[in-house]
C-alpha positions, 0 to 999 in steps of 0.5 A: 662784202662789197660783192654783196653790197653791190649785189643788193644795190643791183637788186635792189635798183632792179626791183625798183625798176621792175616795180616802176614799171609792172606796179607803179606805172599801172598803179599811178594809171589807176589811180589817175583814172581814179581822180579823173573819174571823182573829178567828173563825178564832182563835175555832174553833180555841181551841173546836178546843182546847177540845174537843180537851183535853175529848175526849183527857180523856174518852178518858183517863178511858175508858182509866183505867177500861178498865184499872180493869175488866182488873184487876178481872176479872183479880182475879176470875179469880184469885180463881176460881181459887183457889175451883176449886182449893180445891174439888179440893182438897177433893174430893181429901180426901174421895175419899182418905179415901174410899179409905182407909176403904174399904181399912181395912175391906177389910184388917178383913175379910180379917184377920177371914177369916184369923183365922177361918180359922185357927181352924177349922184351929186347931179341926181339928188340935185335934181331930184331935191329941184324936183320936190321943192318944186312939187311942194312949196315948202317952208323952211322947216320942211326944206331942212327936214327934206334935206336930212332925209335925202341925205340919209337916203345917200347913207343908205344907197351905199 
């Protein structure tokens, strides 16, 4: 009985010792190669993450500044805009005051004409009504009568 106590403590240390060194050590290895690998797998993702948070950053940041130029090329073209319409503006002006003064001094001229005109026919009865109150003594019924009747005479002359 102790013979084969002994004998399976023997044997029993050395499978212990054959499995230390032809199971466990190979399996701890492995296993250790295991963490090691699931360690560096958890590494690269966090630096995945990492640059991941760093690059949806940076494309937030292109965005906010792609908006920050769209309005301020909106703003331009606004502010354009109203330089543009400013300038037609005054454009306008100028062409209308154009216009107006050059109607004025038309309508100047053509009253100057009239009234030169007026006058040379004025100057023409006049000397025409001296020619026939001197040709003729008349009194004053006549005179009126002749009067009315040139003046007539200028309503038909038109």
């Amino acid at each position: 009985m102790w013979g084969d106590a002994i004998f399976l403590i023997i044997s029993f240390v050395l499978l212990l010792i054959l499995i230390r060194i032809f199971a466990w050590k190979p399996l701890m290895d492995m296993m250790k190669k295991r963490e090691e690998h699931i360690a560096a797998e958890i590494d690269n993702a966090e630096n995945a993450r990492v640059e991941s948070a760093a690059i949806l950053e940076e494309q937030r940041q292109a965005l906010k500044a792609a908006r920050v130029e769209a309005h301020e090329l909106i703003d331009s073209a606004k502010h354009q805009g109203v330089l543009e319409r400013e300038k037609i503006v005054a454009a306008a002006k100028v062409e209308a005051t154009r216009l107006y003064n050059e109607a004025k001094a038309d309508i100047n001229s053509e009253r100057e004409k009239a009234v030169a005109e007026v006058r040379g026919q004025v100057a023409n009865l006049s000397v025409l009504i001296a020619s026939k109150v001197i040709e003729k003594n008349l009194n004053e019924a006549d005179q009126s009568e002749l009067v009315a009747s040139y003046i007539d005479g200028l309503g038909d002359t038109k």
